[in-house]
N, C-alpha and C positions, 0 to 999 in steps of 0.2 A: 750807668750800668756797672756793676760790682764783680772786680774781674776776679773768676779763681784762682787760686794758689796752683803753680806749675807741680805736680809730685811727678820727680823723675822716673820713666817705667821699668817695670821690673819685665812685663811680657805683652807683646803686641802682637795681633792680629789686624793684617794689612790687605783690603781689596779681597777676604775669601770667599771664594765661591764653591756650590760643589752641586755633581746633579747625581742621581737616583738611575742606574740603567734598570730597565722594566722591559715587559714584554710589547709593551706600547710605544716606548723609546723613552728618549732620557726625561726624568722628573727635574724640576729643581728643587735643592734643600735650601741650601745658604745661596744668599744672592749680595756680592761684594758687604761684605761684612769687615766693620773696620771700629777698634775701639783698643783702650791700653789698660794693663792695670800695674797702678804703681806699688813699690816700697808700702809694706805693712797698709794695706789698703782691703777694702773689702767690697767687690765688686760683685752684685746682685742683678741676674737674668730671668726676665720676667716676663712673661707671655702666655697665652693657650694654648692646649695641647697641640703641637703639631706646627712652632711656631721655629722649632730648631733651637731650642735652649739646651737641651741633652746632647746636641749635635757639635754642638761648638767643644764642649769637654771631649767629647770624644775624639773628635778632631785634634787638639790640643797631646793628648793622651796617646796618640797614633793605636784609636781602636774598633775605627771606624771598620766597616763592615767588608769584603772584595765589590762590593757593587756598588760604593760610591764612590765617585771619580773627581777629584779635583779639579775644577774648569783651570783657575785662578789663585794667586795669592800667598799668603805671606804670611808664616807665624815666627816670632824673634822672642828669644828669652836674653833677656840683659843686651839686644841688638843682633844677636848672630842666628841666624837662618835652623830650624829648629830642622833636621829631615832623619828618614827612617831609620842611618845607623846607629848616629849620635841618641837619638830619643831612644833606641831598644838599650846602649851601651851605658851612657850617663846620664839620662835624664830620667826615664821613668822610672818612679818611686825613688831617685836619689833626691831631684832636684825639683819634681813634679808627681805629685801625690794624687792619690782618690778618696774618697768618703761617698759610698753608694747609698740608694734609696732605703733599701732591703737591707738590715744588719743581719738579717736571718740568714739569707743568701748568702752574703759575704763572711759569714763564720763555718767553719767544719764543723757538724754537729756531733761527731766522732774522735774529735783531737780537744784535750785539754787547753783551756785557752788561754795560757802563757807559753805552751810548746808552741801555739801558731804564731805569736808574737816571735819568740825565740827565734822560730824557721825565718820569720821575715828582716830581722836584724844578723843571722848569718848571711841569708840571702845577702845583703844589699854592704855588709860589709866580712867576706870571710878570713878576716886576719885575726877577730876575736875566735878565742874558746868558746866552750858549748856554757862553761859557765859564768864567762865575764858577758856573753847573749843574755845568759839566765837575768843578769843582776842591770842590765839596761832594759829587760822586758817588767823587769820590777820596778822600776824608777820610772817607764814609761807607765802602767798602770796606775799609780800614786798619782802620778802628772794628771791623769786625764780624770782623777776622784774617783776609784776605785778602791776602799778603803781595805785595810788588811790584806795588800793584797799578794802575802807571801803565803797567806792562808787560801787566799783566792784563787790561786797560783796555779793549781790542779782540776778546779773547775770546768763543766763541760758548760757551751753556751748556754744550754735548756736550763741552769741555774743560775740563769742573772735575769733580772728585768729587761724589758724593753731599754728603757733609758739607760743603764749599763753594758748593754751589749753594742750601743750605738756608743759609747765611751771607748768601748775595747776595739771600735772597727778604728775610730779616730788615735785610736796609740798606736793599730797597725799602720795606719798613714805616717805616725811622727816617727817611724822608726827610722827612715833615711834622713831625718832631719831636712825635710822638704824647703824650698825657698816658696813653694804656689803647692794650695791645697782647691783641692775641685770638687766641690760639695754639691753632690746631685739629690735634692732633694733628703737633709740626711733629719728633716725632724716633723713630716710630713704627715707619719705616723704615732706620732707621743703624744701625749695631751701635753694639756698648756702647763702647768708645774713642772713635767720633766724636760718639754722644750725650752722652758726661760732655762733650766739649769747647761741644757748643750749648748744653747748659745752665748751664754755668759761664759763658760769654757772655751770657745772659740774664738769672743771677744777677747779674752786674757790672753791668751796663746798670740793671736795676732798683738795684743802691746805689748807682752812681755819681751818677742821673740823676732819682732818683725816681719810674722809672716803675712800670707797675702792667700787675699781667700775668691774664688770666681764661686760664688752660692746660686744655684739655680734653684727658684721654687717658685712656688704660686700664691704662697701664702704672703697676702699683702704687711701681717704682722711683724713674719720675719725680714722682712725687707726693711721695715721703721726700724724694727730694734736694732739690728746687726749692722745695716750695708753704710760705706760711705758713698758708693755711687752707685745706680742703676742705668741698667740696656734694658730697654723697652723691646723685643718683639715681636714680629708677624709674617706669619709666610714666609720664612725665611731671612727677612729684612731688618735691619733697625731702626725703628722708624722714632726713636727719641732715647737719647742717656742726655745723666746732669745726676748734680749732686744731688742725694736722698731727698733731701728737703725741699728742695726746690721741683723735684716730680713729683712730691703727695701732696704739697704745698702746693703750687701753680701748674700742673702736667699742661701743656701745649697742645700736643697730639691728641683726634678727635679719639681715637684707641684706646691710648692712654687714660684720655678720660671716662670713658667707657666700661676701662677694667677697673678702675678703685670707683666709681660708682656701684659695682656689681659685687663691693666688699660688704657683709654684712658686719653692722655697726652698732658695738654692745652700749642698751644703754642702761645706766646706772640707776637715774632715776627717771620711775616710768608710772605715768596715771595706771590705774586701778583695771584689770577689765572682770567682767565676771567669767569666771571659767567653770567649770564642772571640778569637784573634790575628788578626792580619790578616797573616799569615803564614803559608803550608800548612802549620804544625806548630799542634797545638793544644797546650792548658798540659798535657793532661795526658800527654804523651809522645805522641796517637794525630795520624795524619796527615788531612787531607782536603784535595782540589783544589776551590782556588778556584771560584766561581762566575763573578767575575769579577774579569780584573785588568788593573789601568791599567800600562803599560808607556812610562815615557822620552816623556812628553805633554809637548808644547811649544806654545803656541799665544802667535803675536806677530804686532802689526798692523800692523808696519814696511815701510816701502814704500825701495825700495833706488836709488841712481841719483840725479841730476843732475834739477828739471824746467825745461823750456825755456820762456820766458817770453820778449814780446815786444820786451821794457826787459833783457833777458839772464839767464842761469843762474844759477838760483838751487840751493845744498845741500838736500840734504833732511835733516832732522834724525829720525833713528828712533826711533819711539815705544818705552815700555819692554813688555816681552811681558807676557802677561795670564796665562798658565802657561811654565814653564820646567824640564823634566827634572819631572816629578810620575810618580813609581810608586808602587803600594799595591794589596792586595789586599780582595775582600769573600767572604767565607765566606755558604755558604747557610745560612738564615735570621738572620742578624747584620744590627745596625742599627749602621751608620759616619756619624758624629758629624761634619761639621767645618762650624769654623767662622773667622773670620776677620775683620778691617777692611773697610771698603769698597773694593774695587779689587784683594782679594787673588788674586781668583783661585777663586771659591766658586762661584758659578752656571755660570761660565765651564765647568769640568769637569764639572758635572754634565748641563749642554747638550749636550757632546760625547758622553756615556757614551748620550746619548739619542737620538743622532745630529741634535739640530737645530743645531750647530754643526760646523765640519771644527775639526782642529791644523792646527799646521804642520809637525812631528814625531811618530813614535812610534806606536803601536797600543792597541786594546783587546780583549782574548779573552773569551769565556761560554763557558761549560765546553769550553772550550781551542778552539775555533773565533778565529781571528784576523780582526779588521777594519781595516780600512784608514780609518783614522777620521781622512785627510785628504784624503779625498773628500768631498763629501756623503753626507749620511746612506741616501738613498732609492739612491742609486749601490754605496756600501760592503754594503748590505745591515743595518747594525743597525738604523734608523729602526722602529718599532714594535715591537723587543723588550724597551724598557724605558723605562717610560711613566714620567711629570711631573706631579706635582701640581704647581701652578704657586702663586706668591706671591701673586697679584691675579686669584681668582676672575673681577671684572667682565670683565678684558680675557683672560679665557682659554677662557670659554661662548659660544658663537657669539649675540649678541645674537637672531636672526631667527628662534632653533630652539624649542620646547621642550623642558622637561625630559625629557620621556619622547625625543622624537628625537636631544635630544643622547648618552643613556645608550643608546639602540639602533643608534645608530654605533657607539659604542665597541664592542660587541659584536662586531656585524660584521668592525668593520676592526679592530682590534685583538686580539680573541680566534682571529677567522677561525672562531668555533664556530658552528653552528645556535642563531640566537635562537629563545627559549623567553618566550613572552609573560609568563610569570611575572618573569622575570628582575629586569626593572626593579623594577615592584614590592615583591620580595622585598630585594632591595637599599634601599630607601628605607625598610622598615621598619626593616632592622638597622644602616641611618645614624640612626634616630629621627627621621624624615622622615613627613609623611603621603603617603596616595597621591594626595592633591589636588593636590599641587604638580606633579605630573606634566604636566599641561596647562599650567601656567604656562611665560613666559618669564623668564629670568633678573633681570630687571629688577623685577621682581613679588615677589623675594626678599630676605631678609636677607641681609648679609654672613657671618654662621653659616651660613643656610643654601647658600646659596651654594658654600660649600668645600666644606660635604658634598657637594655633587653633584659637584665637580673629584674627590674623593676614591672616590666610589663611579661616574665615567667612567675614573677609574684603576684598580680595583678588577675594574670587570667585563668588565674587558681579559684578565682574570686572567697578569697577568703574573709573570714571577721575581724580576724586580726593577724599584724605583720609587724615583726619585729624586721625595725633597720638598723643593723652593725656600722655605723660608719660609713654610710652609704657614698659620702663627697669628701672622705678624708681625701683620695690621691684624686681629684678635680679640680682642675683652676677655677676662678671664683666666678668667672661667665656662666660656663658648663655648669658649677655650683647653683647659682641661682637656676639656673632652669631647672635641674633636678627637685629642690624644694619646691620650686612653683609644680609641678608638676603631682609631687609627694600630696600638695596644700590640694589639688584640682581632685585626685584622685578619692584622698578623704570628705570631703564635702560630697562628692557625688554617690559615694556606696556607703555614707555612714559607719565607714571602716574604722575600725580600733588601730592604735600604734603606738608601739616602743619605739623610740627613737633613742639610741645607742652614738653619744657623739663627746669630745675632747673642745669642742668647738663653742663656748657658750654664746656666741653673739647667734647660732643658725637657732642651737636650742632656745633661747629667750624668744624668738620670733616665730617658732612654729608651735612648739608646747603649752598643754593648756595647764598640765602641773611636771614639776622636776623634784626629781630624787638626787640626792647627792650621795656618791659610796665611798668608800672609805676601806680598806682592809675588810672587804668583806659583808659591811655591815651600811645601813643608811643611817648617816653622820646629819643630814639636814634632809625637809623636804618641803615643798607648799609651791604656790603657784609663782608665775616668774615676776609679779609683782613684787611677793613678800621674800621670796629668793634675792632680788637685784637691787630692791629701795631699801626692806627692812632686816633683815637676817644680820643675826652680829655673832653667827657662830664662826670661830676663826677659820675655821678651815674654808668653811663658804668663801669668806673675804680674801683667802688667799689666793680659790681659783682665780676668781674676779680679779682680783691686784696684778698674775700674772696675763691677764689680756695686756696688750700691747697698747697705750696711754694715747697713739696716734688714732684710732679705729674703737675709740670710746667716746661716747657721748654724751 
């Protein structure tokens, strides 16, 4: 047996426990939880929703909630006992940093984001000026690849990409010059080219600097690329860590092997199947009219003219379009694939087909009925003929409703049919849902569960067609797979059309019958995931593909 290298620890957690008070009595979170992480080490927590992996940073962080209560245990940074005065004095954010899910969240969308940087480097050291701050929030910028960014300097969040604002959340963490950064989930939402760029930042920071990183996610990819060791767990528990390789490689625990079974696994080269075109010809000589088809969509946010200003005229510089000339057809019951970088142009079309956004150009037809889809939607007339599972259950369930009244709207307004008190119900049992949840409100639920009811409020609209945004981006890969099986169960059985909106190509190669690739706006590649994944030599195609993670390729 091949023994590991000792890495002396930088931070331990010893025997912790914690429970949950309720009205019911105490829950348990953490149940004697015990692991280390060493000197420039990169320590990956991994499990199902609900398994206490967000729970351990918090804990760590001292930002746990009044109503968890410590049974047990032991947190040590470099050996000395971490507790509430020391951690609020010297530890947090000097010694012990965050990087949250949400960059959105974590930015003021009203403060320039080098003054937030700024505020966060007097914070945590106020013996600097406001301008020796200024010129370490510049040098912290640069650090994390934000280029120009003296130019940058003055910028509000709503002017950086996705993948840049999750750069500037990770500069506000380096501002105390952290020994342990606690990464909750920080690339959950990127696609795959700007995730390989945060993590390869990450990685560099930890060899350059010898920092030390506890990454919580679910994404089995970022675990291969990034971690040197994983914690497996469960209910609370650990129920397996070991070196990266030797978990993806040989996992032990029947769990463990459970979760990277439930990874979906891109493959490169792949037989032939016949799918449907997105073209009114189909492969096999027979013709059929479109379901639907996007026609010359152009949508640009550019404001045109001179503004008048009291100090004088100022240019206006035009912003670049978010779509530009996009056509493409969807056959009934076909599932269209695309996917794309951040800012291509991916939710942008699928908004429109749903009528919650106008173009600025161009129309959309359903069985050859034309719209005027640069109107509003309630205006044009498409608005509730083609329903959105949306990417972020929380902000898409009306907080105030419950479950049962938010699924007997949909009915209503969306079907236009006579509700049938069964309805709900029956739908909740073929989500695998109980019918208890019915009376709850959203807030009462899991993040699995959660989707399911976006999924069965889109569902019992009984719609033709239903664009999904990202529907398993924030899903661990168990919940993941059943959501698709589910997506797979419900299209076969109503002949239903579908956008699928996804960062993820190994789910898209497996559920899609053709893929669109975007690009700035425009479709850069497209064809079925045959000629997409074996033959396509457009580079850009090859770059998505290249940034899939080489463990979870096959």
């Amino acid at each position: 047996m091949i023994q590991e290298p000792v890495v002396p620890s930088l931070l331990q957690m010893e025997g912790f426990s914690l429970e949950h008070r309720s009205v019911f009595g105490p829950v348990s979170i953490l149940t004697d939880v015990n692991f280390s992480l060493g000197y420039g080490e990169v320590l990956g927590v991994i499990g199902e929703s609900g398994a206490g992996k967000s729970t351990i940073g918090n804990a760590i962080l001292g930002l746990l909630a009044p109503q968890f209560v410590r049974v047990s245990g032991t947190i040590r940074l470099e050996g000395a006992p971490i507790d509430d005065r020391t951690l609020e004095r010297d530890i947090r954010g000097h010694r012990i940093a965050a990087i949250f899910q949400d960059h959105t969240a974590s930015l003021d969308p009203l403060m320039p984001v080098g003054k937030q940087i700024r505020e966060t480097v007097l914070a945590l050291d106020p013996a600097l000026t406001v301008s020796e701050a200024k010129e370490v929030s510049l040098q912290l910028m640069t650090r994390v690849g934000i280029s120009d960014a003296a130019r940058r300097y003055a910028d509000y969040p709503h002017q950086f990409s996705g993948g840049q604002r999750q750069r500037l959340v990770i500069a506000i963490a380096l501002a105390g010059s952290p020994d342990v950064i606690i990464a909750d989930e920080p690339t959950s939402a990127l696609d795959a080219t700007v995730q390989k760029q945060i993590l390869a930042l990450l990685r560099s920071l930890v060899d350059e600097s010898g920092l030390s990183v506890i990454l919580v996610t679910h994404d089995m990819g970022v675990v291969a690329e990034i971690t040197d060791r994983v914690l497996v767990m469960r209910k609370g528990e650990v129920v397996e860590q070991g070196r990266t390789a030797a978990i993806l490689d040989r996992p032990q625990h029947v769990y463990t092997q459970s979760l990277l079974a439930a990874v979906p696994r891109l493959r490169q080269t792949m037989a032939a199947r016949k799918v449907r075109s997105t073209s009114p010809q189909w492969s096999d000589g027979r013709s059929e009219t479109p379901i639907l088809s996007v026609r010359n969509l152009s949508r640009s946010f550019a404001t045109t003219g001179p503004k008048y200003w009291p100090w004088g005229e100022t240019a206006v510089t035009e912003k670049p379009f978010a779509l530009r000339d996009v056509s493409f057809d969807l056959l009934r019951g076909s599932v269209t694939g695309i996917v794309g970088e951040s800012g291509s142009g991916k939710t942008t079309i699928g908004r429109i087909m749903a009528g919650l956004e106008f173009a600025s150009q161009g129309c959309v037809a359903i069985d050859g009925r034309e719209f005027d889809v640069t109107r509003p939607g309630r205006r044009s007339g498409i608005l509730g003929l083609v329903q959105m599972i949306f990417q972020d259950p929380s902000l898409s369930l009306n907080p105030h409703m419950t479950i049962e009244r938010i699924l007997r709207e949909s009915i209503r307004y969306g079907a236009g049919d006579v509700e049938r008190p069964s309805d709900c119900a029956a739908m909740m049992e073929r989500l695998g849902l109980p019918r208890s949840l019915l009376s709850r409100h959203p807030h009462q639920l899991s993040g699995g569960q959660k989707q399911r009811v976006s999924i069965a409020r889109a569902l019992l609209a009984r719609p033709r067609i239903v664009v999904a945004d990202e529907p398993t981006s924030a899903l661990d890969v168990s919940v993941q797979a059943e959501i698709v099986a589910l997506l797979k169960e419900a299209i076969a059985e109503t002949d239903m059309t579908m956008v699928f909106i996804s960062h993820d190509l190994a789910l898209v190669q497996d559920l899609c019958d053709q893929i669109h690739i975007f690009k700035a706006g425009r479709i850069e590649d497209a064809g079925s995931p045959h000629y997409i994944f074996s033959q396509s030599t457009h580079p850009y195609t090859r770059e998505l593909i290249a940034a899939r993670s080489s463990w979870f390729t096959r």
